[in-house]
N, C-alpha and C positions, 0 to 999 in steps of 0.2 A: 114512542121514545120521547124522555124530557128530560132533558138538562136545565139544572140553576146554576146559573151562573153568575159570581158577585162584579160587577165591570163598574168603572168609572169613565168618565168623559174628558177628566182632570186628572195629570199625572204629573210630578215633576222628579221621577224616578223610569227614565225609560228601561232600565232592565226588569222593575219588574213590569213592564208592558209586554218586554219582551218574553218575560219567563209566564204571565196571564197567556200570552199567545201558543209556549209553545202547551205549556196545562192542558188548551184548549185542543191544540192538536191532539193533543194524546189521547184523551179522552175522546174526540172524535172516531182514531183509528181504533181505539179499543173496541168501538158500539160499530164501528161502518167498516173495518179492515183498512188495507195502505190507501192513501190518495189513489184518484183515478188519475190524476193529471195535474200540470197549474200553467199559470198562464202568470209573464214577469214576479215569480214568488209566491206569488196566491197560491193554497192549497183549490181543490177540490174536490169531491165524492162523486158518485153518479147512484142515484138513489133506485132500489127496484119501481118505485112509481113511476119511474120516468125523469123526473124533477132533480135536480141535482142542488149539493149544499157548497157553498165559498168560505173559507177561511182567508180572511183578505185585513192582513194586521191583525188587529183587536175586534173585528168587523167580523160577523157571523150572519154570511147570506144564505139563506131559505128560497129556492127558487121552484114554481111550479113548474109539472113539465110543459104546459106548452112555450113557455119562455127560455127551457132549457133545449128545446126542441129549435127550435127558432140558432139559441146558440153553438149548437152544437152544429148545427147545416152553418152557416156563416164561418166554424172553423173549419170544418171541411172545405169552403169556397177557398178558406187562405183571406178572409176577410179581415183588415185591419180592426182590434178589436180598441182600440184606442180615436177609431174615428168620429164625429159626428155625423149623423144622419141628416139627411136635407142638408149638408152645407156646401154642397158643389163638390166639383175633382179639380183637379189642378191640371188640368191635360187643355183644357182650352187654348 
């Protein structure tokens, strides 16, 4: 599957960032079907390889599966997906 897609980095027109975003949705669920999920807003997929894709704003993530694998047991933990790794707990 390939998508071209024309993106800037530079906008001073947020709707159509907005209206680039949802484009990109659509077209997503046209080729992958409904979102599998999102997480604060972010779309997601869950890919048959395993690997799953992010629509995250204007931000189009490609993840392989063991990385998605890795994320997907962390949401099941109920793992805060906002946290930093190695930065300590606050429970001391």
């Amino acid at each position: 599957m390939a998508f071209d897609i024309a993106v800037s980095d530079k906008s001073d027109d947020p709707g159509a960032l907005r209206s680039a975003a949802q484009e990109l949705q659509s077209a997503l669920s046209g080729h992958l079907g409904q979102p599998s999920g999102s997480q604060a807003g972010d779309l997601h997929w869950e890919l048959a390889n395993g690997g799953r894709i992010w629509l995250k704003k204007v931000l189009l993530i490609v993840e392989g599966q063991r990385f998605a694998d890795v994320e997907r047991g962390e949401e099941r933990l109920g793992i805060d997906p906002g946290r930093t790794p190695g930065a300590g707990d606050d429970t001391d």
